[in-house]
C-alpha positions in Angstrom: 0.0 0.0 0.0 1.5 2.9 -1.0 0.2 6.4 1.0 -0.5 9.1 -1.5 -1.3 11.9 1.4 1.2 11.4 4.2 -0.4 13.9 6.2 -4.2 12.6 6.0 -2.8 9.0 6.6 -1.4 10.2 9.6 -4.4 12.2 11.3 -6.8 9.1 10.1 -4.3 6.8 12.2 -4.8 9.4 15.4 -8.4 9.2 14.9 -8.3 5.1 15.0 -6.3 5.0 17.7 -8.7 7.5 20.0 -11.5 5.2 19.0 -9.8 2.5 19.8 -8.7 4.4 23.1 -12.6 5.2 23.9 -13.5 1.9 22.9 -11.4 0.0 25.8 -11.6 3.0 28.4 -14.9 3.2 28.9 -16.2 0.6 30.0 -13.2 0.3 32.6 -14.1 3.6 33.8 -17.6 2.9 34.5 -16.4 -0.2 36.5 -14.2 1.8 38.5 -16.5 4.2 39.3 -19.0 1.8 40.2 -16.7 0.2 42.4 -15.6 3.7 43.9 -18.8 4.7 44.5 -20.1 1.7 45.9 -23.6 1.6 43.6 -24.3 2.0 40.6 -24.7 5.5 39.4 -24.1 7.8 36.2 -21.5 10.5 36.2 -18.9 11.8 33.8 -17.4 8.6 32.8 -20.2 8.3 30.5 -18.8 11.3 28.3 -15.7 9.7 27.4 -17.0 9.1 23.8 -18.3 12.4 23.5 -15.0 13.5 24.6 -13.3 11.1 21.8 -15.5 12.3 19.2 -14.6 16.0 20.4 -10.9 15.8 19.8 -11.4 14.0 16.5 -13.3 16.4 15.2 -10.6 19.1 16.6 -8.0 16.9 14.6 -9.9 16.9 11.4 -10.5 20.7 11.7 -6.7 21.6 12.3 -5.9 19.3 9.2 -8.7 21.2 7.1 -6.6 24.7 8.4 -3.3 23.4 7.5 -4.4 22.0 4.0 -5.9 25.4 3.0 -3.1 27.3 4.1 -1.1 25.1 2.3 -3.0 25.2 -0.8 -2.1 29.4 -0.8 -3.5 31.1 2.2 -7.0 32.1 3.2 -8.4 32.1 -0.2 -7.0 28.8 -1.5 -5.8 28.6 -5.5 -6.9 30.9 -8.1 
């Protein structure tokens, strides 16, 4: 496989491994909490995916930026 856009590959494979990350982390975190709290309740562990989606989206926005500045400043090619 040969990778055409180095810098797309790259933030892709960040994005993966965050979903990945949220994935495995939060269903530990709810145990934990649980298990801190002695019952079972809801609280913030519950936004981990939110928060997962959150930075992936700031990651796709900061590669948008750098590819249009790239592309010849604010107003792209003309």
């Amino acid at each position: 496989m040969k990778v055409v856009n180095k810098g797309k590959f790259i933030s892709r494979m960040i994005e993966f491994l965050i979903i990945i990350g949220t994935i495995i982390l939060t269903p530990k975190a709810i145990t934990y909490a649980n298990i801190c709290r002695g019952y079972k309740g809801y609280g913030g562990e519950y936004l981990i995916p939110v928060l997962g989606l959150l930075a992936i989206l700031v990651i796709e926005t900061i590669y948008e930026e750098f590819e249009k500045t790239k592309r010849g400043g604010k107003h792209g090619k003309r």
